[in-house]
C-alpha positions as CSV (number, residue, x, y, z in Angstrom):
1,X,184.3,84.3,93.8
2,X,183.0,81.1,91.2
3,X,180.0,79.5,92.5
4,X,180.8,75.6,92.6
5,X,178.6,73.4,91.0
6,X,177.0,71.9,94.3
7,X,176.3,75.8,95.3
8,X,174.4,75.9,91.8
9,X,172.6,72.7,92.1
10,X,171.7,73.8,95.8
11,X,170.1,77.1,94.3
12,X,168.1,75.4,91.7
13,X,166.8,73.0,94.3
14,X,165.8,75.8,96.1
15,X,163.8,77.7,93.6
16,X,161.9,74.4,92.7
17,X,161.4,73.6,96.1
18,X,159.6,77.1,96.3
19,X,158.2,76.9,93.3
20,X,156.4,72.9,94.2
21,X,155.2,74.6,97.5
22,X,153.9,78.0,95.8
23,X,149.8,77.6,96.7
24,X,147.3,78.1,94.4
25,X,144.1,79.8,94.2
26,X,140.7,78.9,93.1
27,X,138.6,81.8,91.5
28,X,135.3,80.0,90.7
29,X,132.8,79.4,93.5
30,X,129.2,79.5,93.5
31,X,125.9,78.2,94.9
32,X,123.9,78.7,92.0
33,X,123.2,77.6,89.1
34,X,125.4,80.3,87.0
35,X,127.6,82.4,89.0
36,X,127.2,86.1,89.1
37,X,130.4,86.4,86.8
38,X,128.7,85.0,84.1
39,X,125.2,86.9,85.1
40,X,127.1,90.4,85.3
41,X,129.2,89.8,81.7
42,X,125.6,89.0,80.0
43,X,123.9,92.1,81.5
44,X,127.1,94.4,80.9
45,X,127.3,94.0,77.5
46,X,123.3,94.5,77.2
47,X,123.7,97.5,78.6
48,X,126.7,98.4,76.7
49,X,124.9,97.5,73.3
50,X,121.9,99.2,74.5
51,X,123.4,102.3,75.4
52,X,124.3,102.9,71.5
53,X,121.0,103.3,70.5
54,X,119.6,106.5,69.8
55,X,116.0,106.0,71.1
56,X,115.1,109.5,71.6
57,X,113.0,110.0,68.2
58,X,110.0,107.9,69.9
59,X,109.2,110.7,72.6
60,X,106.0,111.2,72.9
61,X,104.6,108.5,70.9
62,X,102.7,105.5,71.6
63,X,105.4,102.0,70.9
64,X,104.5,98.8,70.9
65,X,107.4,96.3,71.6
66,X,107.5,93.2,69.4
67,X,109.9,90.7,71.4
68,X,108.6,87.4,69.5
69,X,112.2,87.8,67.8
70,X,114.4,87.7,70.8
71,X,115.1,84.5,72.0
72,X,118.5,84.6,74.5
73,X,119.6,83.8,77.5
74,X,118.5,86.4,80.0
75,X,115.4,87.3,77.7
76,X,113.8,89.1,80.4
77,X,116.4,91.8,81.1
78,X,116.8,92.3,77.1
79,X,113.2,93.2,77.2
80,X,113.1,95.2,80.2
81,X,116.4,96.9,78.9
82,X,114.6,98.6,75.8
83,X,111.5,99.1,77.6
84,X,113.5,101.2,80.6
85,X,115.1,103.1,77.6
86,X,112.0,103.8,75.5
87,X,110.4,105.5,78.9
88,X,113.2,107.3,79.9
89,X,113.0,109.1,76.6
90,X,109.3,109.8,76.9
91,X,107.7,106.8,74.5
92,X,104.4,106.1,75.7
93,X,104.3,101.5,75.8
94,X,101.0,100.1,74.8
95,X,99.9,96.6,74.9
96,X,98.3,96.4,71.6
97,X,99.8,96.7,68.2
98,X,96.0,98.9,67.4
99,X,97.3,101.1,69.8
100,X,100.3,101.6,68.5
101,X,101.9,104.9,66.2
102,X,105.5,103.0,66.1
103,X,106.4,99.3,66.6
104,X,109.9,98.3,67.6
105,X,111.2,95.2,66.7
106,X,114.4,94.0,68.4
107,X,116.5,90.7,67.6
108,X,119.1,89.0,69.3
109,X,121.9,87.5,67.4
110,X,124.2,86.8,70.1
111,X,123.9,87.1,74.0
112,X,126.5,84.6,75.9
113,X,129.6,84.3,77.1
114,X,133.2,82.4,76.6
115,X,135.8,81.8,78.1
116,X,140.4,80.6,78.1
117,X,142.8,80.2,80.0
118,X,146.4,80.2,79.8
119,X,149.8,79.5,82.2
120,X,153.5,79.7,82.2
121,X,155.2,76.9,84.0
122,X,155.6,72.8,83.6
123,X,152.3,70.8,83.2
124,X,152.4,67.7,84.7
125,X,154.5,64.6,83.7
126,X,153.7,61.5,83.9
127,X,157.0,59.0,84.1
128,X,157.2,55.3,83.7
129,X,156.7,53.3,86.8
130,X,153.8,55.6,87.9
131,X,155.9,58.4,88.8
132,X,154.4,61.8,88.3
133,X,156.3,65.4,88.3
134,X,153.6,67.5,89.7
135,X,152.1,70.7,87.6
136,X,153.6,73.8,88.3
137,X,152.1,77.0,87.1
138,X,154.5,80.4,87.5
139,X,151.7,82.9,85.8
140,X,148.3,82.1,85.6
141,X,145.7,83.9,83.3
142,X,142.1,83.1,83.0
143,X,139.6,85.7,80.8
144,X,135.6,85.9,80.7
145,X,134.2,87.5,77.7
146,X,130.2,88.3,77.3
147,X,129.2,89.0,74.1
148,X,125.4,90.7,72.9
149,X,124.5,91.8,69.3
150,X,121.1,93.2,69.3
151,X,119.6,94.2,66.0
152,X,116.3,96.8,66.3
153,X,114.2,98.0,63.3
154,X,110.8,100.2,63.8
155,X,107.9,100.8,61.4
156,X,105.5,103.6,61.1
157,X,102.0,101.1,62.2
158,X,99.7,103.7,59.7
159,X,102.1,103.0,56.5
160,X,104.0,100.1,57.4
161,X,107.2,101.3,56.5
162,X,110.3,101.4,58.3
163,X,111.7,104.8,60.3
164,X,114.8,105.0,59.2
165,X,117.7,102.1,58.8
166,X,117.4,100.6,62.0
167,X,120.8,98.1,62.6
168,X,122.4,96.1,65.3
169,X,124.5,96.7,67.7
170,X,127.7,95.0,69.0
171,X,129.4,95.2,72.7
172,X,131.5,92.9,74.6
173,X,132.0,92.6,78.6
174,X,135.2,91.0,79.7
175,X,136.7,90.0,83.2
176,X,140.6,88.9,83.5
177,X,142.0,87.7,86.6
178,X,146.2,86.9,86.8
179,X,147.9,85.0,89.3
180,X,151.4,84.6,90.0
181,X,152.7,81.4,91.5
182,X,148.8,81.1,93.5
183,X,149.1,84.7,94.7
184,X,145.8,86.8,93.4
185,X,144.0,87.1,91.5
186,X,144.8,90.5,90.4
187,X,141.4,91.3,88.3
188,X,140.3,93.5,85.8
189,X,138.1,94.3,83.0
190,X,134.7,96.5,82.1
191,X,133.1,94.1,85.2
192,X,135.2,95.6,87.7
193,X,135.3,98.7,86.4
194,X,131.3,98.7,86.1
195,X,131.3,97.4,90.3
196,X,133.8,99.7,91.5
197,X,131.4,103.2,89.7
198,X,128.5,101.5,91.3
199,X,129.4,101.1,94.7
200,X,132.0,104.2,95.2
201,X,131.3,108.1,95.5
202,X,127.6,109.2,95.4
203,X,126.8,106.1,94.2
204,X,128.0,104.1,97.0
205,X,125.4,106.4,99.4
206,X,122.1,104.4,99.9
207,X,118.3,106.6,99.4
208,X,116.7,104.5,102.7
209,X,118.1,102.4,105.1
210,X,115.3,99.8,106.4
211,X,115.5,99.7,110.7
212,X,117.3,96.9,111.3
213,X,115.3,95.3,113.8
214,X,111.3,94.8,113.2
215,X,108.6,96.4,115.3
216,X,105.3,97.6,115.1
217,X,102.3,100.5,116.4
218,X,99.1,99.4,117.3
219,X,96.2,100.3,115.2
220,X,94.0,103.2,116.4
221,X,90.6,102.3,117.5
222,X,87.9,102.8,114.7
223,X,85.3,105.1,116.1
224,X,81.8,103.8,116.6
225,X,79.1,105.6,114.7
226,X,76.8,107.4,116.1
227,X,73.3,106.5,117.5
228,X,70.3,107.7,115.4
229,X,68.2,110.1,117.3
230,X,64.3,108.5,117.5
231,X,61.7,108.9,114.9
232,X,59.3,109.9,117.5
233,X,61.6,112.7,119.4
234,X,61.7,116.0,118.1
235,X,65.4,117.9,118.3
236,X,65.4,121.6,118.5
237,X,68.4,123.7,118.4
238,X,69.3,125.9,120.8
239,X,67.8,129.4,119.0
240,X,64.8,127.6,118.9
241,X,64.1,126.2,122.7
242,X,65.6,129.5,123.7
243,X,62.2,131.3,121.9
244,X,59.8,128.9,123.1
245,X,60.6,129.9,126.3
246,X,59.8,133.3,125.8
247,X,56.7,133.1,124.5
248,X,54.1,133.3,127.0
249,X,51.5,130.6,128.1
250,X,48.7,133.0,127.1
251,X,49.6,133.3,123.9
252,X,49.9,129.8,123.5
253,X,46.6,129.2,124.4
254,X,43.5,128.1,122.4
255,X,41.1,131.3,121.6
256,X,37.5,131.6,119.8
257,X,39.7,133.9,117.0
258,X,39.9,133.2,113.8
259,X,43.0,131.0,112.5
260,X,44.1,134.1,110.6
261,X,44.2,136.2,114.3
262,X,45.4,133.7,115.9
């Protein structure tokens, strides 16, 4: 059977018919200032940089660590990043270069993030006489990257020389999300993988769970001290009145004998 060319031109109208009325889907929505996309590619590849570095050599010693070099975006977890490393190995952190047996000097050269995106389909065209053929994506790929180079040397405080090469290290974070004709997005990248290890097997189980309504106990009464006994009463204990009952009047009486007899 030959398709006729009105049963072609029907089919075509059909698939752009489907294709104009495809939805669409928008993948950026946030109520902060940066959204937690960008926040999570920055600390990824931190941690991912970080996690290269040998810091084990510092057990036991006390470290000093110089940040006056790293200037970033997300300074603060940079810093907190080597510091959480240097414990876990055993360093001892002191506040004072005099205190110091080893100073680490870290650097940032580059701790940020990029993005592109690219689609399949017919951008929009504009025709004479304000007529407009509407943009129509088929395949839609956007793609996150966060990038951190972190460069750390360490010198012996006593001799001021360096222990060993010291260097930088490189890591990149990514997240990729595809669409096809407004269905997704389909996502992947080290983001994802990093959420999904994080909240799934033992990790998913939480170490306390706060009640989820709020109550409370009464204090318990403090308990008065107690009352002094007066100067001018004298206390005996009970081995004491028990003997001064036995003893006799007589006995206790005044007599012409000496104090020695007596």
């Amino acid at each position: 059977m030959t398709a006729t060319p009105q049963f072609l031109a029907a089919r075509c109208l059909a698939w752009l018919a489907a294709m104009v009325c495809c939805g669409c889907t928008s993948m950026k929505t946030t109520n902060t200032a940066r959204s937690s996309t960008e926040q999570m590619l920055v600390s990824n590849a931190v941690d991912q940089a970080l996690d290269k570095v040998d810091f084990q050599p510092f057990a036991g010693h006390a470290v000093f660590l110089d940040e006056k070099y790293v200037d970033c975006v997300d300074k603060a977890y940079v810093i907190a990043s080597v510091q959480h490393r240097l414990l876990h190995v055993g360093a001892r952190l002191v506040d004072k270069v005099e205190e110091a047996e080893v100073v680490v000097l870290p650097r940032a050269g580059v701790v940020g993030t990029a993005g592109s995106e690219q689609f399949l389909g017919v951008p929009e065209i504009t025709l004479p006489g304000l007529m407009a053929i509407p943009e129509v994506r088929v395949l839609t790929r956007t793609r996150q990257v966060g990038v951190a180079k972190i460069g750390i040397v360490a010198y012996d405080t006593k001799t001021r020389t360096s222990l060993g090469e010291g260097g930088t290290t490189l890591a990149q974070s990514d997240d990729t999300n595809l669409s096809v004709l407004g269905i997704g997005p389909f996502q992947s990248g080290t983001i994802r993988s990093e959420v999904t290890r994080s909240t799934s097997g033992s990790a998913a189980f939480s170490r306390s769970r706060f009640p989820v309504q709020v109550a409370f106990s009464e204090p318990l009464p403090t308990a008065s001290p107690a009352a002094p006994a007066a100067a001018s009463q004298v206390e005996f204990t009970s081995a004491e009145e028990a003997l001064a009952e036995e003893v006799p009047a007589a006995e206790t009486a005044e007599t012409d004998a000496p104090g020695w007899a007596q």
